[in-house]
N, C-alpha and C positions, 0 to 999 in steps of 0.2 A: 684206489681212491677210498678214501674214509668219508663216512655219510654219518649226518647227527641229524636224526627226525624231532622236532619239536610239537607242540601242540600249540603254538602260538598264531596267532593270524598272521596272514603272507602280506608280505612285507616286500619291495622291491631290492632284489638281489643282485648283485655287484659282483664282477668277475675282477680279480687284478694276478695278472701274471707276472712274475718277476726275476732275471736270471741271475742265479744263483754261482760264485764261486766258489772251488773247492767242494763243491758236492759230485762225489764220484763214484761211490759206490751202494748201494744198497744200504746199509746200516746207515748212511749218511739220510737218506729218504728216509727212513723209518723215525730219526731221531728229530729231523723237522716237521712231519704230519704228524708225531705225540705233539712235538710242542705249540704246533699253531691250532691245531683242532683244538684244543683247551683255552683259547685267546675267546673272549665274552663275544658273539656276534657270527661267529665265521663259523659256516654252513657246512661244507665241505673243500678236500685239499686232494690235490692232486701234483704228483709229483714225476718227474721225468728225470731219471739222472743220464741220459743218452743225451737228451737237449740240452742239460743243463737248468730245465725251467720248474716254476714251484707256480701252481693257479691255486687260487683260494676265493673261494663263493663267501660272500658274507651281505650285512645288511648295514652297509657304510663305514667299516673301516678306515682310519686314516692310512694310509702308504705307507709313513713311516713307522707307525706302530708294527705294523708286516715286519718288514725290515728290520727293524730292533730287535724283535725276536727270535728273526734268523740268524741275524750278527750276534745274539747273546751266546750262539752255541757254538763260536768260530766258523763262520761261513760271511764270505762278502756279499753282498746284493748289487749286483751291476748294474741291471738297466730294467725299466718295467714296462709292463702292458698292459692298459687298463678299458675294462669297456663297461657301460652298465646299459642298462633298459633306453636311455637318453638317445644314446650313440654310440660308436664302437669306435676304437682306435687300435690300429695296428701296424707294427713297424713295417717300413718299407725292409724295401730288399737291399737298399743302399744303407741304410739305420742300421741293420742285420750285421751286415758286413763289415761296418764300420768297427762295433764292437770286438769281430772278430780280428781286427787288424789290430785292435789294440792290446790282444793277446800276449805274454811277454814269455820270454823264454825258462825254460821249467827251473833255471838256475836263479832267477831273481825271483817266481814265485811265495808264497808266505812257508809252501809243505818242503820248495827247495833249498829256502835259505834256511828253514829247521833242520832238514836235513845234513846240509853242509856242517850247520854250525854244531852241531852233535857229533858228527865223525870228526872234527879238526879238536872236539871237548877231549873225544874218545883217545884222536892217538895221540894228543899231549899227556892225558894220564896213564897210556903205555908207556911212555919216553921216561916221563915224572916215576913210574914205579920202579923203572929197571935203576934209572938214576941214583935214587932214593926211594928206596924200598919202604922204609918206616911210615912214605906219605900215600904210599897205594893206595891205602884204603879211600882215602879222604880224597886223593884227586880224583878215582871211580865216580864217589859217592858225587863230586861236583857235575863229573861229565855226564852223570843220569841224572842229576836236574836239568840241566842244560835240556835235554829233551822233553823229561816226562813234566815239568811245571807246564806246558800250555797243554799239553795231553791231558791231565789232571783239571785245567781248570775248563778245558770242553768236559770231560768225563760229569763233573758235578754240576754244569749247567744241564747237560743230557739230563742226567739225575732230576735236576727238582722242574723239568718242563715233561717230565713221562718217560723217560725210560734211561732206567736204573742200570739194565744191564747190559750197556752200548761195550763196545770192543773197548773204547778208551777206559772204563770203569775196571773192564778185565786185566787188562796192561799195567794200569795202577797199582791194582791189588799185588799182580803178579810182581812188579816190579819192587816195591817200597816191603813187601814180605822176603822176597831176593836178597834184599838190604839186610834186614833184620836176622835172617838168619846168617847171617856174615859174606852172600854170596855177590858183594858189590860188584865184581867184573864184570858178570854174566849179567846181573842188573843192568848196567851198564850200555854193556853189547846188544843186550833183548831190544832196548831204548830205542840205539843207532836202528837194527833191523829193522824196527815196525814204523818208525821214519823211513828207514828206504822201501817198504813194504808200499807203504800209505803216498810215497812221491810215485811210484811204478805203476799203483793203482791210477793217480789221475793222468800220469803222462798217458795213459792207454786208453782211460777214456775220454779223453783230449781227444783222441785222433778218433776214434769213431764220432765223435761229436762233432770233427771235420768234417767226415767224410758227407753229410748229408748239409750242412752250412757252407762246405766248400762250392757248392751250385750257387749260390748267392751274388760269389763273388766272379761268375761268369758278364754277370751284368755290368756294362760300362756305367762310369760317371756321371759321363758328361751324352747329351745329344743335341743335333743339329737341328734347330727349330727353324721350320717357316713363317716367317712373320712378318706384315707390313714390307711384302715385296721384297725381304731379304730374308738371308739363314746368319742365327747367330747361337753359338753355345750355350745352353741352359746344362744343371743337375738333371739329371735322367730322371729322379724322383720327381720334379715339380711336373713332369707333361701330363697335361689334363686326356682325356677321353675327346678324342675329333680333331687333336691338335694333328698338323701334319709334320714329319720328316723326314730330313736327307740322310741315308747311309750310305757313304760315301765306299767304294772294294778292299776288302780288306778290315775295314769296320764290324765292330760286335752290333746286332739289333740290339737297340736300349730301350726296346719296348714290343709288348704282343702288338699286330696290329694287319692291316691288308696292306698289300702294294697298291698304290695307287697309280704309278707309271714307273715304266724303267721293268728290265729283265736281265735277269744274273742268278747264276748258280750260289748256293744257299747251303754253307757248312752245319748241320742239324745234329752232328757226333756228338758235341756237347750235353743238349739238350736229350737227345732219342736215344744214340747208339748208334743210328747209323752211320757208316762209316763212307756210304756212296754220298756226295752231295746233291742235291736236288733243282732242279729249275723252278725258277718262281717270277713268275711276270704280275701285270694285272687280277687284279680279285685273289689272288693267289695270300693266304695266312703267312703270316710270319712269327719267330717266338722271339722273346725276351731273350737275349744272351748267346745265339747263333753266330754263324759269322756272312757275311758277305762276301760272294769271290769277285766275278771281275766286271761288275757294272753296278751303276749308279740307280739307288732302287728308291724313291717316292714313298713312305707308309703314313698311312691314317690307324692315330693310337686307336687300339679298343679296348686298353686295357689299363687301369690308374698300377703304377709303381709295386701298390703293395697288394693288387689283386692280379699283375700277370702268373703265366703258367711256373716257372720258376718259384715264385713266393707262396702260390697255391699249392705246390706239393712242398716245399718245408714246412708250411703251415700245419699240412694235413698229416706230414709224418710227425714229427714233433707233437701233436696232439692223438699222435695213435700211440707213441711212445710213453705217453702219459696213461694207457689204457690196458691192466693187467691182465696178462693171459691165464686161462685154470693151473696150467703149472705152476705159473709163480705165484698165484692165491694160495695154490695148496703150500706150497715152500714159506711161504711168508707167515702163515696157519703154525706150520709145523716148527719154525724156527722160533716163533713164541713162548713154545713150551720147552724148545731144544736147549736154550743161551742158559735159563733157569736152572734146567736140568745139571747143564753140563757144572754149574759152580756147586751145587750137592756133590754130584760125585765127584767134584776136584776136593770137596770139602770131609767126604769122607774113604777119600787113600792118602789126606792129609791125617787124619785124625784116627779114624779107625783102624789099621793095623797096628800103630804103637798100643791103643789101648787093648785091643782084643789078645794081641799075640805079643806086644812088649816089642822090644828092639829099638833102631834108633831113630826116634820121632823126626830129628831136624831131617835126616834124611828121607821120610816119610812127606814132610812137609814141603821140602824141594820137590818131589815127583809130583806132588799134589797142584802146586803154583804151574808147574809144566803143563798139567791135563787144564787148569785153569784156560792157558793160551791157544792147548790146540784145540779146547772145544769154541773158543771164535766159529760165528755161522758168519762170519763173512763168503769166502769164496765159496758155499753153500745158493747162499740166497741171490748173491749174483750171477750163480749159474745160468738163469730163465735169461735176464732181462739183460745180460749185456748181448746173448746170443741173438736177441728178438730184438733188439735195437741194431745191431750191426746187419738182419737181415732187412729190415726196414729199410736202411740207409741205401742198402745195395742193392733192392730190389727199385727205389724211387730214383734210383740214378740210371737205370733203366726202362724207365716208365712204367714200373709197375707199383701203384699203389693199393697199400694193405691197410685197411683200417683198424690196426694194432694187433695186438700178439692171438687174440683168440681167432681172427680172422686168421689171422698164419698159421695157426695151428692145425684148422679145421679143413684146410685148404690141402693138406696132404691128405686130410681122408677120405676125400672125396669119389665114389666109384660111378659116379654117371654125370657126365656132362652133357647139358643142353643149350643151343644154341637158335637165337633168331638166325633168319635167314638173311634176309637184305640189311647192310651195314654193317653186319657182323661177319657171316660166313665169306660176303660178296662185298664187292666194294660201294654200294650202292646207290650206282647209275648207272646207266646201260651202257652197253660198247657195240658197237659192230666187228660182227662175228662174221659174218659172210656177206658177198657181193655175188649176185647172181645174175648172168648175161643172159638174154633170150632171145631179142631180135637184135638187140646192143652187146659193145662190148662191156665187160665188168667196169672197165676205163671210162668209159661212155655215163654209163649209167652212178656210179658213184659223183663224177663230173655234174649233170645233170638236177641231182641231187642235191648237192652242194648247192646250187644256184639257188636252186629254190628256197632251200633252208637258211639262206645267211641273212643276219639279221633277226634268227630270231634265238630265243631262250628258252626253249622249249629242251629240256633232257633229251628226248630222241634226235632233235635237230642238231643241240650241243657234239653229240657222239657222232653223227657224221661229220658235220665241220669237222671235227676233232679229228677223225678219221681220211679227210682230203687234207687238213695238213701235216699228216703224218705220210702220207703219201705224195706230198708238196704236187698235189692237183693246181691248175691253172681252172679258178672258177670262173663263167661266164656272166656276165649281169644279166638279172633275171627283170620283166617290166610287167607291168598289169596284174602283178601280185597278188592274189585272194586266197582267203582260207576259209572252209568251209569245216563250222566245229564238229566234230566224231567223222568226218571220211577225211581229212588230208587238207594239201594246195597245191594252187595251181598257178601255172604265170606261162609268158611268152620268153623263151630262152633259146638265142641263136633263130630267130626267126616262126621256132616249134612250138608248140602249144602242148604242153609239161605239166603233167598232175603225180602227185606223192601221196599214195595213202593207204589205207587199207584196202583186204582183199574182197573182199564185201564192196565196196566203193571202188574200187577200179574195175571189176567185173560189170559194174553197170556202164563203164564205158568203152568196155572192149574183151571180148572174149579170150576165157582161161583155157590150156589143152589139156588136156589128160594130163598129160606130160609134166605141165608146167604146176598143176595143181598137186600131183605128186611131191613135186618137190617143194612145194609151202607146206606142203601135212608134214612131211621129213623135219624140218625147221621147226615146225609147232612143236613134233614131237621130242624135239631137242628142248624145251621149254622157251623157245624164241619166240618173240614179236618180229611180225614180217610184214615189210609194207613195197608195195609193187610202186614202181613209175612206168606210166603209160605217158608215149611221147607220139601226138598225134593219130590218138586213140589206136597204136599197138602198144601191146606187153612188152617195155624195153628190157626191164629186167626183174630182178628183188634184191633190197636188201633189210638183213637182220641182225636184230640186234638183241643182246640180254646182257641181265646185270651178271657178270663174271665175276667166281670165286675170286676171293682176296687170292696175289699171287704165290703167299704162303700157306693157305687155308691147308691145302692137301698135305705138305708137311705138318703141320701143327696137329689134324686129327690124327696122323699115324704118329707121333711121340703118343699120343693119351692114349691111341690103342696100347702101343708099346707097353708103356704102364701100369695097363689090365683097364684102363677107363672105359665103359660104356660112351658113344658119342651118340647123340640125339639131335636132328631137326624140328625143331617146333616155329609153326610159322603160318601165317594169315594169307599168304601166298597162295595160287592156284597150286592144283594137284600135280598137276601136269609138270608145272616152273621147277617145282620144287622138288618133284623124281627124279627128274633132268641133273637137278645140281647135285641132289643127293648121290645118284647114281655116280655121277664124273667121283665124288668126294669118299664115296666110298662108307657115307654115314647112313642110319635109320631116318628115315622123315614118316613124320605127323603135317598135315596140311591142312589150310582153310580153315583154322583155329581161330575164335575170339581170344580176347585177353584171360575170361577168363576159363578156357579151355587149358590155354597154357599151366595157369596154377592147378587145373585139376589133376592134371598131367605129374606133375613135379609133388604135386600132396598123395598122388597113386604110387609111385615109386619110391615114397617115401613112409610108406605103409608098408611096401615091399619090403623092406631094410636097407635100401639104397640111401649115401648120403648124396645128395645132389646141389650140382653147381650149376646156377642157371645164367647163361651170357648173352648181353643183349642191350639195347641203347639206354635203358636206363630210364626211359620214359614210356613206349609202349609199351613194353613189356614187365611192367612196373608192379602189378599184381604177382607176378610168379615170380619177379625177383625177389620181394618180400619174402613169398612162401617157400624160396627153396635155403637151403643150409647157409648157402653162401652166393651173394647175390655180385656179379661180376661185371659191368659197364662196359661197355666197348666203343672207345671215341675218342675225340680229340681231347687239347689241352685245355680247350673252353666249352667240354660237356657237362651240362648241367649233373649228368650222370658220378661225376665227381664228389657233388657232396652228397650224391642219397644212394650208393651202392654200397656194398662192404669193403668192395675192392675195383679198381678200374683199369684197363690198360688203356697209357694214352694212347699211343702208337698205332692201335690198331693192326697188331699182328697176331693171328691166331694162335700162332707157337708160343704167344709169352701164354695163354693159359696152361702152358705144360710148363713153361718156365717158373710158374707162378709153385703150382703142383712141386716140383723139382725143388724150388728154395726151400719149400714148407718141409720137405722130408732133409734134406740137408740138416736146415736148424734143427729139427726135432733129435737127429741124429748127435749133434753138437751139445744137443742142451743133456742128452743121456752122457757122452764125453765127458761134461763139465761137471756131471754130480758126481759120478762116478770118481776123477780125478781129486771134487772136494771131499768126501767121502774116504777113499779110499787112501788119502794120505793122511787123514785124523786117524782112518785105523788101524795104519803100520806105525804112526811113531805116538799111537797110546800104548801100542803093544811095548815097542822099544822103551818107553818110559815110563811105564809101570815095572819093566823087570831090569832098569835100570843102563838099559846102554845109551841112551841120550837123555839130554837133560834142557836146559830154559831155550838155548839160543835155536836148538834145530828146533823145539815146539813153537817158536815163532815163525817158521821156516815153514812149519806146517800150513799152518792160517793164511801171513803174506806171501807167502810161497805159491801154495796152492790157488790164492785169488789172480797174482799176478799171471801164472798159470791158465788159470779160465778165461781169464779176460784175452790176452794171447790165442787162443783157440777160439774163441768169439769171435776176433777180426779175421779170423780166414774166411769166413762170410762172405766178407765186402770184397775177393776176388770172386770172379766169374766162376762158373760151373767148371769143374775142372782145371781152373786157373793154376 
């Protein structure tokens, strides 16, 4: 991003976003933030060539003035998004997509049909020379106009909107001096290549600009509105928030929303990764773009078009794609002074060796136009940012969101991870763990229970229910119902007189033995909550219950151990609860922590030289998320946690924080490949073209070669770990 500070009074500032064609590579971004940053008004620019998109802060710019300036430099302006202080506007998910289907295949593009029409220039002046030889020269010299006049006339808009020494300015030079010293062909040829260079570059980031737009178009059209007593098809974009409807089996959800009635298994691979489908009845969430298997499901929206979960993470990657990593600051730094450099020293093994040592200048001046080509920083500067946008993409197709490249980066070097405990570690609500029989049977006594507890909503009660209809219990109706707040209820069931509560409050109504009291401390000591039912003032039985590790939690901290990761509990949780878990998990716990015990915790280890990742809802633990390196959300697709952590997993699997870990060393790995590869192909064929074994066309081969190259090792990315 490029930032202009004024001294003027604050002024109400305008965001207008806008998608840009043909911008695909690096030098492409670079050449529209010179030239809109210099437009009277506009504040700062921000650029994304992964999304495709160009945002510009300003203080009331008209739109098309935007637009004219980017269309001056050969780029189309597709579609826009504008918000200011007033109100926001932002496309739906349907709007998004729309776009995306109007997409047209690379052979009718403007970079394809330049391309075509250059190579069919090229081999008619093959045919034309061998034909009649005398017109060689001249039908070359036509088929490198053919290409380089619209290369030429971006090259000189680049020029007088800020930057002189864009690729096209170099190809120019290189090309029209090719000319002059007799070597029309290769002129010619260079032309064709850096046209097929310049198509290869965008077909490729085409597809990683899919790959995270392609979620869009999960979303159906059309949905089934309830209204005025009937269902009729509406655009999936107009349903308001509270409206109700029908997904019929087999149907994509066209909106975030609850079930309202109706149960059916719930295709969620799309959206998660999971690959098992899921049951969803009553109260049960739904996503945007799933699918429905085989019953008819009732949803109440909660979520408008262009604020469900889907539109929420392209939103969020696409705006983290706009946000540069230290790598690519420094490359972007260094390539400033690289481009400059590189025309010097093309300028002087043009120039300098006929004069110092004599010999044959034109030949001197041909090897000179070659170093011109392959110092191109194109596949240089795209190294960082196509690598970090194709990990972005593949990480939010996953549920893993990273709020742009520094966040990725920082993310592999992380050596201590710290975790809440409830909602993060655990699922967070309790389960029943044990049924204990003592004058009853376990059958008896979980029956019993049930009775009591139905009808209400209370978490401990939910997890018994939960727990007799997972063991399809026959409950009995309970009458004379009372609850007495901190000991328990009571009621008359099967003729008995039936209380549920604590051990403390059943003890006053009927004595505990050794025996039985032993075995409530055992359960305590397991970090359980245990609540006795006495049925006609005996001790029928106990059951208990606690909040249970996520079912992946224990795999997930053994990947970070794996790693070398330190794992940490930090948690407000009793001592006891949280031994218990710790111990099953095999992590360090800190307990009975305020909020802001936790950051002191994370600002201590971070003293230590520890970089630390702290994970957690995003809301309590909101102080330490701030203070630690990298602050990590753990929750659904409608956690608030989403817009104010660094990074979030929807999903709520503990393993994607190693997944996360895992991506970040991948790219880092990737983006070393990619310099290495742009680099180390400028330094083999400056070699060879300084001592004369290649000459114009392979040094094109160097630049587009080597960017096509990076770009290609960039989308290995967006396959899975080890895919």
């Amino acid at each position: 991003m490029i930032n202009r500070e004024t001294d003027l009074e604050v002024v109400s500032v305008e965001t207008t976003r806008v998608r840009v064609e043909g911008m695909d590579c690096a030098s492409c971004a670079t050449k529209i933030e010179n030239a809109l940053i210099r437009m009277p008004g506009v504040t700062d620019v921000s650029v994304s060539v992964a999304g495709g998109t160009v945002t510009v802060g300003h203080d009331g710019l008209d739109r098309d003035d935007i637009g004219n300036r980017i269309s001056s430099l050969g780029y189309r302006v597709a579609s826009a998004e504008s918000d200011g202080f007033a109100g926001e506007r932002r496309k739906t998910s349907q709007e998004t997509r729309s776009s995306d289907d109007d997409a047209t295949a690379w052979w009718r593009t403007r970079k394809g049909m330049l391309a075509i029409g250059s190579g069919i220039a090229l081999a008619a002046a093959f045919a034309l020379g061998k034909a009649v030889p005398a017109t060689a020269h001249w039908a070359f010299l036509v088929a490198m106009l053919v290409g380089l006049v619209p290369v030429a006339r971006r090259a000189i808009a680049a020029a007088r909107a800020g930057t002189p020494f864009s690729i096209e300015m170099l190809m120019s030079i290189a090309a029209v001096g090719a000319v002059i010293i007799g070597a029309t062909e290769e002129a010619a040829t260079v032309v064709f290549l850096f046209l097929i260079g310049e198509l290869l570059e965008g077909v490729a980031a085409g597809r990683a600009r899919a790959s995270i737009q392609g979620l869009t178009a999960l979303v159906p059209k059309t949905a089934r509105l309830e209204e005025d007593g009937g269902v009729r098809d509406v655009p999936a974009d107009s349903l308001q928030i509270g409206a109700t409807i029908q997904v019929r089996p087999g149907d994509r959800v066209p909106a975030d929303g609850v079930v309202l009635s109706g149960e059916s298994t719930v295709d969620e691979a799309p959206v998660t990764g999971e690959s098992t489908p899921v049951r969803k009845g009553a109260d049960a969430s739904v996503f945007a773009g799933t699918v429905n298997g085989d019953g008819l499901l009732r949803v109440r929206v909660t979520a408008a078009a262009a604020d469900n979960t889907i539109a929420r993470v392209v939103r969020l990657v696409e705006e983290a794609q706009e946000s540069k990593a230290p790598t690519e600051r420094f490359i972007d730094r260094f390539s400033r002074y690289y481009t400059p450099g590189v025309v010097v020293v093309a300028a002087l093994v043009a120039v300098a060796p006929p004069l110092l040592f004599g010999g044959d200048g034109v030949g001197w001046i041909y090897k000179g136009l070659a170093v011109l080509l392959i110092g191109c920083p194109c596949a240089l500067v795209i190294s960082t940012p196509a690598a970090i946008a194709a990990s972005l993409s593949a990480g939010a197709r996953r549920g893993l969101l990273l709020k742009g490249g520094a966040v990725l980066e920082q993310i592999g070097r992380i050596t201590v991870a710290c975790f809440d405990k409830t909602g993060t570690l655990t699922a967070g609500k309790p389960q029943v763990t044990d049924i204990v029989g003592f004058s009853r049977s376990a059958e008896d006594v979980l029956r019993m229970a049930a009775a009591l507890e139905s009808g209400s909503s209370h978490p401990l009660a939910t997890a018994i229910l939960s727990k007799a209809a997972e063991a399809k219990t026959r409950i009995p109706p309970a009458s004379n119902a009372s609850a007495n707040r901190g000991k328990g209820v009571r009621a008359i069931v099967d003729g008995m007189e039936v209380f549920l509560g604590s051990p403390k409050a059943a003890a006053e109504l009927a004595a505990l033995s050794d025996a039985q009291q032993a075995r409530i401390a055992v359960l305590n000591d397991e970090g359980k909550t245990v609540s006795l039912l006495v049925i006609d003032e005996k001790i029928a039985g106990a059951i208990a219950m606690r909040d249970e590790p996520r079912p992946d939690a224990e795999k997930g901290l053994k990947l970070l151990s794996d790693a070398g990761i330190r794992r940490m509990m930090l948690t407000g949780d009793n001592r006891r609860t949280a031994v218990a878990i710790g111990k099953q998990l095999g992590i360090e716990v800190e307990a009975e922590l305020l909020p802001e015990d936790k950051q002191r915790i994370v600002g201590r280890l971070q003293q230590q030289g520890s970089v630390v990742a702290k994970v957690g809802d995003g809301i309590n633990d909101a102080p330490a998320l701030a203070a630690a390196d990298v602050g990590i959300a753990m929750g659904g697709g409608t956690d608030v946690a989403l817009e104010t952590a660094d990074a979030a997993v929807l999903h709520g699997r503990v393993s994607d924080i190693a997944a996360m870990v895992d991506l970040s060393k991948r790219t880092m790995s990737n983006i070393r490949q990619n310099i290495s590869i742009a680099l180390g192909f400028k330094a083999v064929f400056l070699v060879t073209t300084v001592v004369g074994i290649t000459g114009l066309w392979p040094a094109i081969l160097a630049d587009t070669g080597a960017t096509v190259l990076v770009t290609v090792n960039a989308l290995r990315l967006l396959k899975p770990s080890g895919g």
